[in-house]
C-alpha positions as a Markdown table, in Angstrom:
| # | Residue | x | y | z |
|---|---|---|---|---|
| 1 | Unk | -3.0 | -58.1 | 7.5 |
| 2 | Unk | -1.3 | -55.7 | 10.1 |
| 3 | Unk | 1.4 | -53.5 | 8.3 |
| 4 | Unk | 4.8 | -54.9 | 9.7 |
| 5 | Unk | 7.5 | -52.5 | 10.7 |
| 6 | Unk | 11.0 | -53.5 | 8.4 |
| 7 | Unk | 13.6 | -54.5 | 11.0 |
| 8 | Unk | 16.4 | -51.9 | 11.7 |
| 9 | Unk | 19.9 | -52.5 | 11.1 |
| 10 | Unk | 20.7 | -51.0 | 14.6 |
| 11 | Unk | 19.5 | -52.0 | 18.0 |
| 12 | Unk | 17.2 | -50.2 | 20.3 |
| 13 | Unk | 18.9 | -47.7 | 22.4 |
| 14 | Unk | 19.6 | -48.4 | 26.3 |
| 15 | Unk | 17.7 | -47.1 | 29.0 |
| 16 | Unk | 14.0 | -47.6 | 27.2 |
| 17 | Unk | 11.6 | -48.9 | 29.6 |
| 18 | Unk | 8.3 | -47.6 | 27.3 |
| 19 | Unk | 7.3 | -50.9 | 25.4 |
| 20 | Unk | 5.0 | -48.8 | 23.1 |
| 21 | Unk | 8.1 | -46.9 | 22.0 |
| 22 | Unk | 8.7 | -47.1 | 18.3 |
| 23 | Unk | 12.4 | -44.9 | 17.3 |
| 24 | Unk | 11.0 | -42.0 | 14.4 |
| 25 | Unk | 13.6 | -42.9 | 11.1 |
| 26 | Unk | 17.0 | -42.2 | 11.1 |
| 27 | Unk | 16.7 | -43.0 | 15.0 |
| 28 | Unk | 19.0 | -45.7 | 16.8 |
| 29 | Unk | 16.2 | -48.7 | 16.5 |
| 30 | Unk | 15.4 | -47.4 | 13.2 |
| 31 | Unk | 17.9 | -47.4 | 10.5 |
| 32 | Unk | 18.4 | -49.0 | 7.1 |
| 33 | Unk | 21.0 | -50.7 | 6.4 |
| 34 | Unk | 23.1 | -47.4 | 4.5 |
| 35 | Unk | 22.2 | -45.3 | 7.3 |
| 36 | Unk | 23.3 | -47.6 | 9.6 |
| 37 | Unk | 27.0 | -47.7 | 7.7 |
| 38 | Unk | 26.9 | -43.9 | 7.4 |
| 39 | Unk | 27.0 | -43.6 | 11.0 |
| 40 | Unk | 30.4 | -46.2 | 11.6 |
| 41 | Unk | 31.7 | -44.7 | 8.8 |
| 42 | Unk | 31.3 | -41.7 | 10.6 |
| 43 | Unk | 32.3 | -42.3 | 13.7 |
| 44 | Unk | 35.4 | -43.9 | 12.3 |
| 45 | Unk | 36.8 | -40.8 | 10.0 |
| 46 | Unk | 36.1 | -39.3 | 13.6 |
| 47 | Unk | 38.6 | -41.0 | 15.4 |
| 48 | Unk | 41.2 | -41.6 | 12.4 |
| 49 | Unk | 41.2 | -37.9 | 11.8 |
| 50 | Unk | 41.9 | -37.0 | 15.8 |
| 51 | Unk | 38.3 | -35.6 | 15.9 |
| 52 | Unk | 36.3 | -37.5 | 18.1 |
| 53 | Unk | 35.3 | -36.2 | 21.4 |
| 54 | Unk | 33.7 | -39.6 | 23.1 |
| 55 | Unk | 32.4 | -37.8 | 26.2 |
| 56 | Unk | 30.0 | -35.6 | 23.0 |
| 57 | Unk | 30.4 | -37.3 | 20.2 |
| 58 | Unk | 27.8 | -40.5 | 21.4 |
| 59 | Unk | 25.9 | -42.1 | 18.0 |
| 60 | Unk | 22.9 | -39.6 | 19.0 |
| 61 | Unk | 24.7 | -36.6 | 18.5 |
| 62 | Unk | 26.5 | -38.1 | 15.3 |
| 63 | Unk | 22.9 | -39.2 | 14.1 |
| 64 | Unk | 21.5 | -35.6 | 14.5 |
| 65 | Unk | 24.2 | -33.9 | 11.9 |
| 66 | Unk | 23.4 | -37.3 | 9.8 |
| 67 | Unk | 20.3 | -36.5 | 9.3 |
| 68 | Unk | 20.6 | -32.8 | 8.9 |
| 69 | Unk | 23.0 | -33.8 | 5.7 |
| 70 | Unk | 20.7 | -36.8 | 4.7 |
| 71 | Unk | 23.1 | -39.5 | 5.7 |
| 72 | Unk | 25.9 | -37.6 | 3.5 |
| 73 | Unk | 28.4 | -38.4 | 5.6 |
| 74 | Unk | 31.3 | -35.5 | 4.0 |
| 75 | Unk | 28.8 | -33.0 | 4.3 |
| 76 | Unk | 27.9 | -34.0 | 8.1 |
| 77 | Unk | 31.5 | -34.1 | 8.6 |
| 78 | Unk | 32.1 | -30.7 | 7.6 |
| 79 | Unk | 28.8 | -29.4 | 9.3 |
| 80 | Unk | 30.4 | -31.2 | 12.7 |
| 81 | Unk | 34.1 | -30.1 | 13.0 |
| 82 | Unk | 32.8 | -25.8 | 11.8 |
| 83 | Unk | 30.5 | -26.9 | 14.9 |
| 84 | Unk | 33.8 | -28.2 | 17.0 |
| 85 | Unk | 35.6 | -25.1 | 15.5 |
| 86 | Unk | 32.6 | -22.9 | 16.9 |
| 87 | Unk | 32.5 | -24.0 | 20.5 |
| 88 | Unk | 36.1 | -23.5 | 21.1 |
| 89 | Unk | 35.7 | -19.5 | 19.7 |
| 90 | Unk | 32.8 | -19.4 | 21.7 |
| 91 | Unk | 33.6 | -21.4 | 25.3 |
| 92 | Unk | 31.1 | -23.4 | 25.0 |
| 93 | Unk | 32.8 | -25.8 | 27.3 |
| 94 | Unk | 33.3 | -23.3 | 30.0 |
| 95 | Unk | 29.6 | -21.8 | 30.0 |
| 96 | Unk | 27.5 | -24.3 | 32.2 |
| 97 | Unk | 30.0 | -24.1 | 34.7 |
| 98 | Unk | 31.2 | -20.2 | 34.9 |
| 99 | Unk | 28.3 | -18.6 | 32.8 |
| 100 | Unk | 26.1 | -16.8 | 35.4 |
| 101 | Unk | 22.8 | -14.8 | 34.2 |
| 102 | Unk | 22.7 | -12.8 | 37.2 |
| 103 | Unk | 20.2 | -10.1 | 35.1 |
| 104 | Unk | 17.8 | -13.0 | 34.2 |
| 105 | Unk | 14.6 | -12.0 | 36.3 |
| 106 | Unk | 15.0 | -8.1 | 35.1 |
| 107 | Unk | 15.6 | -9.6 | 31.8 |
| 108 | Unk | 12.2 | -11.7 | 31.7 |
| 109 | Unk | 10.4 | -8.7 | 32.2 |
| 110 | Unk | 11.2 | -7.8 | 28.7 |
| 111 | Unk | 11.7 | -10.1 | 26.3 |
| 112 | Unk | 10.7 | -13.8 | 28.5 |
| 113 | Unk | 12.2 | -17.4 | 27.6 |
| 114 | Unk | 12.0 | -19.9 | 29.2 |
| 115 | Unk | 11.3 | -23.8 | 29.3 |
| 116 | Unk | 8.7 | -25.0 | 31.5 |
| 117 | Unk | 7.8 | -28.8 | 32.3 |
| 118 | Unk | 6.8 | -31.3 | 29.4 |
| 119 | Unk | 5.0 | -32.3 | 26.6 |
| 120 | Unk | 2.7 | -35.2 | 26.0 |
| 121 | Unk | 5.8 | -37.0 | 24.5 |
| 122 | Unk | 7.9 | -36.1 | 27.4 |
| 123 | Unk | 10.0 | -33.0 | 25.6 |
| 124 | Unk | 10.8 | -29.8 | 27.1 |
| 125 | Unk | 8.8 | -27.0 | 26.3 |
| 126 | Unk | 10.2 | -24.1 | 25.3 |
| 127 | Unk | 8.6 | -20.2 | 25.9 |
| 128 | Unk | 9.7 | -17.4 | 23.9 |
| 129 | Unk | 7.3 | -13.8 | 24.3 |
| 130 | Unk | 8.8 | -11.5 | 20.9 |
| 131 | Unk | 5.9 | -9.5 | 21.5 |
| 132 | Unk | 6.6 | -8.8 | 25.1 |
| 133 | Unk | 10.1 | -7.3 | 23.7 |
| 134 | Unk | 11.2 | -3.8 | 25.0 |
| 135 | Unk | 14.6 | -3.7 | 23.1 |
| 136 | Unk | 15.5 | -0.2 | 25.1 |
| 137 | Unk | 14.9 | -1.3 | 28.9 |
| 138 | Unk | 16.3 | -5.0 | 27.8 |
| 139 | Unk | 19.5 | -3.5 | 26.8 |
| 140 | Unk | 19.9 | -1.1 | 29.5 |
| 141 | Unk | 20.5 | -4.0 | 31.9 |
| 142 | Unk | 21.9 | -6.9 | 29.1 |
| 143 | Unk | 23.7 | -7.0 | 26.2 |
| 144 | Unk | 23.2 | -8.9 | 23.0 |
| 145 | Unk | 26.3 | -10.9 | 23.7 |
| 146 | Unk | 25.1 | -11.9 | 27.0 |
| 147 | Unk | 22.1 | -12.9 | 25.4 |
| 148 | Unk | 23.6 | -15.4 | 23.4 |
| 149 | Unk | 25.6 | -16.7 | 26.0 |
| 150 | Unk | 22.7 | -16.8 | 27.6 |
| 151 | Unk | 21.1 | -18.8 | 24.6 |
| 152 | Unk | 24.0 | -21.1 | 24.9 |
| 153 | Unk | 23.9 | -21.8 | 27.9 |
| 154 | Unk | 20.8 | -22.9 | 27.5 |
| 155 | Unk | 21.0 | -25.1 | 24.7 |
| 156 | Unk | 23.9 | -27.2 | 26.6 |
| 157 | Unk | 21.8 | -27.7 | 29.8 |
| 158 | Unk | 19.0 | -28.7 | 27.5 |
| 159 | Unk | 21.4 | -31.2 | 25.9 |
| 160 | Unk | 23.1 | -32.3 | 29.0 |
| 161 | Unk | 20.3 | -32.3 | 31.9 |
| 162 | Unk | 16.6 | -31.5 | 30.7 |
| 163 | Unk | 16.9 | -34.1 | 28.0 |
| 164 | Unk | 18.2 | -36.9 | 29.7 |
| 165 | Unk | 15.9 | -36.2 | 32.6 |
| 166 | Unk | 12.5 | -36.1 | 30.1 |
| 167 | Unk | 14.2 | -39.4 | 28.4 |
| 168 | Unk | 13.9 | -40.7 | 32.2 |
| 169 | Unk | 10.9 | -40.1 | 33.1 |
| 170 | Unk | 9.1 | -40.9 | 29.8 |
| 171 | Unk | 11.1 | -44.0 | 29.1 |
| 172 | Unk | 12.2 | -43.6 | 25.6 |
| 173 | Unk | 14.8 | -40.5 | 24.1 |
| 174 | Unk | 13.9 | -37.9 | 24.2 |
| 175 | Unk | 15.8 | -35.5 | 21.4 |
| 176 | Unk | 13.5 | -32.4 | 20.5 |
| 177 | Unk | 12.2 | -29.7 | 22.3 |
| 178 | Unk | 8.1 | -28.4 | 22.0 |
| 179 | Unk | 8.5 | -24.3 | 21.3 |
| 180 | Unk | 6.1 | -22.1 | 21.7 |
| 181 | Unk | 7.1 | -18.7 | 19.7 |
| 182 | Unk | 3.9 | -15.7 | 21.2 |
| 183 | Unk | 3.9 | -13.2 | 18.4 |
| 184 | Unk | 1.2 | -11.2 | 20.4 |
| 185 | Unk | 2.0 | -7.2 | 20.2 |
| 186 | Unk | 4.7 | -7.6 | 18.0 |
| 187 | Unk | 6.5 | -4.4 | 16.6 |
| 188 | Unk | 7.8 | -4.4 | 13.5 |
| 189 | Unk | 10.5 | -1.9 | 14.9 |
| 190 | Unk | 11.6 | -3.9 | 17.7 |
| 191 | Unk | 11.9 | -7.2 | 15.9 |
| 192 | Unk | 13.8 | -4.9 | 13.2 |
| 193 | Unk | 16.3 | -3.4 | 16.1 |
| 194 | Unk | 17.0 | -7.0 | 17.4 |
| 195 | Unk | 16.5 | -8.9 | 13.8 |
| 196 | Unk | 20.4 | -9.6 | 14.3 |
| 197 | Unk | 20.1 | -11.6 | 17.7 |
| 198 | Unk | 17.4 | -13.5 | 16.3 |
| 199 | Unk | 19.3 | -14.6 | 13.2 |
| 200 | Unk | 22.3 | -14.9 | 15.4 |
| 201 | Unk | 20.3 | -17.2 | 17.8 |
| 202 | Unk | 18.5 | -19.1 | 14.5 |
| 203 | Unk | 21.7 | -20.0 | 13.1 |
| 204 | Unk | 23.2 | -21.3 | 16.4 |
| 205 | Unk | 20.1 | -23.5 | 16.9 |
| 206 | Unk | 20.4 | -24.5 | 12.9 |
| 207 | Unk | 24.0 | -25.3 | 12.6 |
| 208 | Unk | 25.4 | -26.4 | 16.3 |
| 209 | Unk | 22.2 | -28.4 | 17.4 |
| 210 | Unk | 20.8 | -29.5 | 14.2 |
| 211 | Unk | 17.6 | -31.6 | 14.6 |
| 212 | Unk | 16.2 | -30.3 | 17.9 |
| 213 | Unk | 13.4 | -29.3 | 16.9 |
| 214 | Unk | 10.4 | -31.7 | 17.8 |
| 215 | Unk | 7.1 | -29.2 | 17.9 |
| 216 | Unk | 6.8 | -25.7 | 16.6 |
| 217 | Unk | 3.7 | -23.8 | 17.4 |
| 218 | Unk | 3.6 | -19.7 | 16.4 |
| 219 | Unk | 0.6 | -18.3 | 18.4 |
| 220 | Unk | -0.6 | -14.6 | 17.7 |
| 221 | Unk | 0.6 | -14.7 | 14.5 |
| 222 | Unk | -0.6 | -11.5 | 12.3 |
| 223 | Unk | -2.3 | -12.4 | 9.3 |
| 224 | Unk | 1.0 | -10.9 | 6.9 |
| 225 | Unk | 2.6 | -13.5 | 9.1 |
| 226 | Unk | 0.2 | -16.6 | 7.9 |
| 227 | Unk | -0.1 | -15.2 | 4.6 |
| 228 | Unk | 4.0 | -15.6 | 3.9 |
| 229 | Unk | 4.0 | -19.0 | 5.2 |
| 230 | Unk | 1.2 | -19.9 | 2.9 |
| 231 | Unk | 3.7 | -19.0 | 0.1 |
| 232 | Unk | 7.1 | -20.5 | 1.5 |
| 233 | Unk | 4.9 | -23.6 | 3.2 |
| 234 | Unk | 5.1 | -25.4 | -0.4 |
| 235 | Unk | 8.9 | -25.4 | -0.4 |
| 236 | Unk | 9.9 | -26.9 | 2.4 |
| 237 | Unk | 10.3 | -30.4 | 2.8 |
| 238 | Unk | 7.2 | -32.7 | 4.4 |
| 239 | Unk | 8.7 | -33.5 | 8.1 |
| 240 | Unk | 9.7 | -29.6 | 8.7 |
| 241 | Unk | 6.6 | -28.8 | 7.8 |
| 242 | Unk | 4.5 | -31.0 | 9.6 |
| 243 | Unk | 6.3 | -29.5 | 13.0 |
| 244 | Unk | 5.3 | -26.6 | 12.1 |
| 245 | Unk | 1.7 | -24.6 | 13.3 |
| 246 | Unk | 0.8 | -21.2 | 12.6 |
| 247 | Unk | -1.7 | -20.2 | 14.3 |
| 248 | Unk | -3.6 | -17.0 | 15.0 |
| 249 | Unk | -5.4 | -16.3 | 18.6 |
| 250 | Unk | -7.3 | -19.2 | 18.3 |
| 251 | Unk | -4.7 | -21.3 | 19.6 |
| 252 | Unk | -5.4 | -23.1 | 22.7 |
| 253 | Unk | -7.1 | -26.3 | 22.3 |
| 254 | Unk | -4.3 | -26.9 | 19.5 |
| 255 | Unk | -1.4 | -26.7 | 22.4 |
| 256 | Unk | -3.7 | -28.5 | 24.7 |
| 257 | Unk | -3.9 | -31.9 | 21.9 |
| 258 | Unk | 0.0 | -31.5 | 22.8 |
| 259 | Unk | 0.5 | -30.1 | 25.8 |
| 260 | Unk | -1.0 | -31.4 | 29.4 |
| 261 | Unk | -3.4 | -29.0 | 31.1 |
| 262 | Unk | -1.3 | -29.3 | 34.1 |
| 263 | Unk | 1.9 | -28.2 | 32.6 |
| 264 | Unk | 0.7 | -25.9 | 30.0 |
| 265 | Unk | 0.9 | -21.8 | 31.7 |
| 266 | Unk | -2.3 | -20.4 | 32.4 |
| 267 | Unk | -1.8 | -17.6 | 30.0 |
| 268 | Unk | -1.7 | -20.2 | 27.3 |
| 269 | Unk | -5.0 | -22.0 | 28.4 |
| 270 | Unk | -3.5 | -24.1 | 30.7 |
| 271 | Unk | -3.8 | -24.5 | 34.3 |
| 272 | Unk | 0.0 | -24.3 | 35.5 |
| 273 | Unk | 0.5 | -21.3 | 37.8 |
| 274 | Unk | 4.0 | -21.5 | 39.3 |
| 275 | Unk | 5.0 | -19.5 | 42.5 |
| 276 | Unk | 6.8 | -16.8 | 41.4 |
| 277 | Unk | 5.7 | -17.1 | 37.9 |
| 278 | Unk | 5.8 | -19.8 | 35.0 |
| 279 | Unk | 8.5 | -18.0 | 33.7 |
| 280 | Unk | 11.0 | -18.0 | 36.2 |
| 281 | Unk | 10.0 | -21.9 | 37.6 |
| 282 | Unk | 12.4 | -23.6 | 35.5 |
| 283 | Unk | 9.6 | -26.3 | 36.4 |
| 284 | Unk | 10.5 | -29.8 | 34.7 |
| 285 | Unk | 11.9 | -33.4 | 35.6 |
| 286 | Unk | 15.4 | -31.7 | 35.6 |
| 287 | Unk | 14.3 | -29.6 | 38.4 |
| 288 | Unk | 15.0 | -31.7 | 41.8 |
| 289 | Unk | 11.8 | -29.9 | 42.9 |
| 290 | Unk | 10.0 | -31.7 | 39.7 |
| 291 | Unk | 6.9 | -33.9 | 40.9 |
| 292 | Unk | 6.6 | -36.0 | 38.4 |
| 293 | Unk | 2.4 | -36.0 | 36.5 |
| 294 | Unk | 1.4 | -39.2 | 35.3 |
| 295 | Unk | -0.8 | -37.7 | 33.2 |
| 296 | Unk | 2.4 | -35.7 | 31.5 |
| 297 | Unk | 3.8 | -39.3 | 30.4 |
């Protein structure tokens, strides 16, 4: 007898046109009953407590710091207004409209990331080179404030534009990004001289946009670096994990099982060679250039 899925206490979300689409738990078209109260109970401290931003606050973005607190809904609530608190010390607001990167193709010389096209579920991927880093020539043109702006930035088009775009094209939401982290050449005293930014950057990505992360594959990694996830590995809890792929220079036909060929950068074993480099494409179905793959969907 065919396993049945138990029904969810919330509907599907609008906009899906995949009909093989089945919401991951803790979704909208997959919650339980408590879950499912969590998230009006929520919403409605929200608005009794003159916090609720309906232009942000949609019940995806409330779900995401739900299930970053496990459906406890005073920890999510706190976790959301130091987040509210955050973007108005920061201008967050005023970055995808007045935040320009002039130094960006100097600065991809140095230390590259980017996102480039899809995924074989439709998210963005996302590029980062740490062992292409050359802290001194990267700060001589940038700073490590502008590279958090820069970061940002980038987060709230990501939020705003790439994903809704991927959710388009493949037909279901698309929440979570696909990062690839190149550990290749890494110096210890370059990652040590810009340790700060990178904690900086990790806690941004932890606390402000909680539960982006779809895919995680570390490529180059040093065998120190395998070895010290083999110890942590049994600590962390089954569905981070599971994102998670360390792998050494035998990496390519794992991205491959998730990335398309055709969207994948040749450098990574793939066969996408942008004009003007991968790097600097800003390729993807958020790109009016995009031409949409059917084999990407």
């Amino acid at each position: 007898m065919a396993d049945l899925q138990p029904a969810s206490a919330s509907q599907m979300p609008p906009g899906v046109t995949d009909p093989n689409y089945k919401p991951p738990p803790g979704r909208l078209g997959n919650l339980t009953i408590p879950q499912q109260h969590a998230l009006e109970k929520f919403q409605k401290e929200l608005q009794q407590e003159g916090k609720f931003v309906p232009e942000r606050h949609d019940d995806a973005l409330l779900l995401r710091f739900l299930r970053a607190r496990r459906f406890d809904v005073e920890k999510a609530k706190t976790m959301l207004y130091a987040c509210e608190q955050w973007r108005k010390d920061f201008g967050v607001d005023g970055l995808l409209q007045n935040f320009d990167f002039k130094e960006k193709a100097e600065v991809d010389k140095y230390y590259p990331q980017y996102y480039h096209k899809i995924d074989k579920d439709g998210r963005p991927v996302y590029i980062e080179q740490l062992g292409k880093l050359d802290i001194g020539k990267l700060y001589a043109i940038t700073t490590p404030e502008r590279q958090l702006k820069r970061l940002v930035y980038e987060y709230e088009k990501n939020t705003n534009e790439r994903m809704p775009a991927c959710s388009r094209v493949i037909g279901h939401p698309v929440e979570t990004s696909c990062t690839i982290l190149d550990l290749a050449g890494v110096s210890i005293s370059n990652f040590y001289r810009v340790k700060d930014y990178v904690m900086q950057a990790s806690s941004i990505g932890q606390d402000r946009y909680p539960e982006s992360m779809g895919k995680f594959f570390i490529i180059n990694a040093p065998w120190a670096f395998s070895a010290v996830w083999s110890i942590i590995k049994p600590w962390l809890d089954e569905v981070t994990v599971s994102k998670i792929d360390i792998l050494g220079k035998d990496y390519k036909a794992k991205l491959l099982e998730q990335i398309p060929a055709q969207n994948l950068p040749k450098e990574f074993g793939g066969k996408c060679e942008c004009p003007g480099g991968c790097s600097l494409s800003d390729a993807g179905p958020w790109n009016p250039n995009w031409e949409q793959q059917s084999e990407a969907a």
